[in-house]
FIGUVEX-488752 format. One record per atom (N, C-alpha, C, O): residue in one letter; x, y, z. Coordinates in steps of 0.1 Angstrom, whole numbers, plus 5000, padded with zeros to 4 digits. Each point is the difference from the previous one (the first is absolute). Example, Ala and Ser with C-alpha at 12.3 -4.5 7.8 and 13.67 -1.06 7.14 Angstrom:
2
A513249435078A499150125000A500950125000A501050005007S498650114986S500950115000S499250115008S500550115001
//
This chain:
159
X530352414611X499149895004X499350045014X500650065009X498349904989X499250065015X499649905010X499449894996X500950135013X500349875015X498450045010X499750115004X499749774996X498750035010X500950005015X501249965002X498150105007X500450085014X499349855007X500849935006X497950014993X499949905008X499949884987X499250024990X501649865012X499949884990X498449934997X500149884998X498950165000X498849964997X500049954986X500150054988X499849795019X500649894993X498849925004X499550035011X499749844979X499049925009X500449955011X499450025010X502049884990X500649975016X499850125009X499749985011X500550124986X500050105014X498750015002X499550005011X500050014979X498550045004X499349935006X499250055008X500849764987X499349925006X500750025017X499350015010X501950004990X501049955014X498950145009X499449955010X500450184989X499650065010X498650014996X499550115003X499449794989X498950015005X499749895012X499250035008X501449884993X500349895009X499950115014X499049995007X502350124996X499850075008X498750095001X499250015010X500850054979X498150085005X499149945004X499050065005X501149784992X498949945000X500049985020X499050035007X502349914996X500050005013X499750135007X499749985012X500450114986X499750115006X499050064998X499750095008X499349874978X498750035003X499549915008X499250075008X500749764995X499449935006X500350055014X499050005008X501950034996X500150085018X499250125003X499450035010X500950034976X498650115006X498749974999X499250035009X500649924982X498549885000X499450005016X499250065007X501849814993X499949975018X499950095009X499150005008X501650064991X500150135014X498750084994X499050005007X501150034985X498250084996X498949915005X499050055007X501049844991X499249915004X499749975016X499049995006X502150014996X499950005016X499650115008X498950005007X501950114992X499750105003X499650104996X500050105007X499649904980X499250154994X498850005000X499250095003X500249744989X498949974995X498950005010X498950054998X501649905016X499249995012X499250145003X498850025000X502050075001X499850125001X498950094990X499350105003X501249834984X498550034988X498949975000X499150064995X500949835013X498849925003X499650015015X499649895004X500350235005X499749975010X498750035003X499350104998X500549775011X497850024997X500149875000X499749925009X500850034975X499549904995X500049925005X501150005005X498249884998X500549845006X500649934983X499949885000X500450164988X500149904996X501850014994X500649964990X499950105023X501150004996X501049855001X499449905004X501450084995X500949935003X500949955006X500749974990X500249975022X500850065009X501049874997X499649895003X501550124991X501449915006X500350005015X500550105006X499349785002X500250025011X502049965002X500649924993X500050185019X501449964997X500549885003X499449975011X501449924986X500649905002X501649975006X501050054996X499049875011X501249914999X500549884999X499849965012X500749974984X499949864998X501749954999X500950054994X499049875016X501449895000X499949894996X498949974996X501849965004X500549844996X501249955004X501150034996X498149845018X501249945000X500249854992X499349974990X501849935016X500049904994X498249905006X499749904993X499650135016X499149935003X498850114999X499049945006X500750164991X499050084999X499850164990X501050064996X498349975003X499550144993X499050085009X498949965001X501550165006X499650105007X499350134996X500650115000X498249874998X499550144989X499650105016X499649975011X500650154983X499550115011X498950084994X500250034988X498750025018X499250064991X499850125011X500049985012X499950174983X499650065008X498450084996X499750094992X499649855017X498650054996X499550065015X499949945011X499950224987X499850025010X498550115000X499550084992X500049875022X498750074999X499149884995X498950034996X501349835004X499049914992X499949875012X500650005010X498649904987X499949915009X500449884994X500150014988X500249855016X500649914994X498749934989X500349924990X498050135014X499149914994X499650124991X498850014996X502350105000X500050084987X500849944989X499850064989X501049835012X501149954995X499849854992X499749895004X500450144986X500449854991X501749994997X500950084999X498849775001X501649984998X499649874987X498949945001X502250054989X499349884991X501349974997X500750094997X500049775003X501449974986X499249944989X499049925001X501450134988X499949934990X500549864997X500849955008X498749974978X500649874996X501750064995X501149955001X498450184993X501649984994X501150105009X501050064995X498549945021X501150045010X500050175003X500950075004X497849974991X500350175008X498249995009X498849964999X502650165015X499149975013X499450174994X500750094994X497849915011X499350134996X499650055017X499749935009X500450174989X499750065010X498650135001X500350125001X498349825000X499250124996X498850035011X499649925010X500050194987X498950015010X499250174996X500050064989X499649975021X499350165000X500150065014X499649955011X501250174989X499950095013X498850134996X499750074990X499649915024X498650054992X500350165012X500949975008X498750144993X499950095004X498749965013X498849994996X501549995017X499749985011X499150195006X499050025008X501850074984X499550105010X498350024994X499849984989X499150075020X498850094996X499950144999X500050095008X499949904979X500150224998X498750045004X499049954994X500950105012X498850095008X499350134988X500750024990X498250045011X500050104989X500850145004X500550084992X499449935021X500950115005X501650024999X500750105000X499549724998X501449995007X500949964987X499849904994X501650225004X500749964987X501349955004X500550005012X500149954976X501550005007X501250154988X499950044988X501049985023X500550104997X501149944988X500250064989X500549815013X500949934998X500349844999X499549955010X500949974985X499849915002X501249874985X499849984988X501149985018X500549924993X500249835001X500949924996X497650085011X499649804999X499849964986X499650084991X500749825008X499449934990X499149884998X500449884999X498550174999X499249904997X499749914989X499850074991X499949795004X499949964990X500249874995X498750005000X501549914996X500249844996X501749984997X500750074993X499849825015X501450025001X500249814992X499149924998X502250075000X500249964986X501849955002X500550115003X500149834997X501249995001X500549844993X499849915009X500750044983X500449894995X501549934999X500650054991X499749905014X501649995006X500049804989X499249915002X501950104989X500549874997X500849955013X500650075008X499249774992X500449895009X500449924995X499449944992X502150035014X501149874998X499149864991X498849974998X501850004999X499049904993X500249825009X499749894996X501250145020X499949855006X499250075011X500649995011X498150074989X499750045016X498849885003X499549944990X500050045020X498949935005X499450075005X500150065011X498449944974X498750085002X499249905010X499050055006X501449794999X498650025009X500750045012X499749905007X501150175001X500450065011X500450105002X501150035004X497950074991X500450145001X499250045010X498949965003X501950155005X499150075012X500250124998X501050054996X497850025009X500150175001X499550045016X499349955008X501650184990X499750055015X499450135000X500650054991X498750045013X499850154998X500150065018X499549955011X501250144988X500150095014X500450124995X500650024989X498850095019X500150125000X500350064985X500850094999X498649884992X500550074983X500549914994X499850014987X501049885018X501149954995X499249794999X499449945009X501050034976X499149924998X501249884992X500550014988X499849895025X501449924995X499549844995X499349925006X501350054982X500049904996X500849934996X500850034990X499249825019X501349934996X499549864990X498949955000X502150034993X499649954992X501549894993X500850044992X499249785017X500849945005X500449984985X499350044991X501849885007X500749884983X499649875008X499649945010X500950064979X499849834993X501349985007X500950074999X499149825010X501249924998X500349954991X499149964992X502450015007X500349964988X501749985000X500750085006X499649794987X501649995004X500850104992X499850044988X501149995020X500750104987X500949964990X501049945004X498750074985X501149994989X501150044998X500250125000X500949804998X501250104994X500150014988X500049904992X500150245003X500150014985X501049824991X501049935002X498050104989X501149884987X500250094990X499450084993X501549895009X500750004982X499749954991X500049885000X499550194989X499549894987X501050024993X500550114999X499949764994X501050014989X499249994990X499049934998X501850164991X499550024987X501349944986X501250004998X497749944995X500749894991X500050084989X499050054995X502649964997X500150064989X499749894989X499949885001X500050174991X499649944987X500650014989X499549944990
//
């Protein structure tokens, strides 16, 4: 009787496309981030994920945006009705190329920036504030008060 060396079975097979799948979507990303920019340099119609950070405490949501090289009246900010805060705008290429004058090198990026972050679903959209200094573009973004619940127990009735 002859024995397969790896069990390629549908369960196995479904079980590690699950994994290729995650590990194609990471390289996606990382191409995206950093390869694609680079394919495209020149263009304005590239793309830019700007980087984030975001906390949450019991009375607020702290988004960090890092946009650097841009000004605060480059910047839209929007929440949606159904709770995601967008973050977009365009960083436009500021330098004048001269006809003499080239560049040797150059890893800016210029282009329309884009970033979409889901939000808690008790925050209070009418008091949100944003701040922008030096690159860094902070937005707080308060809850709802609200009394807290303690979990219940539902009982369930046999029949």
């Amino acid at each position: 009787m002859q024995q397969h060396i790896a069990p390629y079975t549908k369960k196995y097979l479904k079980a590690r496309s699950k994994e290729v799948n995650s590990i194609q979507n990471e390289i996606n990303r990382i191409f995206d981030k950093h390869i694609a920019p680079i394919e495209n340099f020149g263009q304005i119609d590239t793309l830019l994920e700007p980087d984030i950070e975001i906390s949450e405490t019991a009375k607020k949501v702290q988004v960090t945006a890092e946009l650097p090289g841009m000004n605060a009246n480059d910047i839209n900010l929007h929440i949606s009705k159904d709770g995601y805060l967008t973050i977009s705008g365009e960083k436009t290429n500021t330098h004048e190329q001269q006809d003499d004058e080239g560049f040797y090198f150059s890893e800016r990026s210029y282009g329309f920036i884009n970033r979409t972050i889901e939000l808690p679903s008790d925050i209070d959209e009418e008091n949100v504030s944003a701040s922008f200094e030096k690159g860094l573009l902070k937005i707080t973004i308060p809850k709802l008060k609200s009394e807290k619940q303690n979990p219940k127990k539902i009982q369930i009735k046999e029949k």
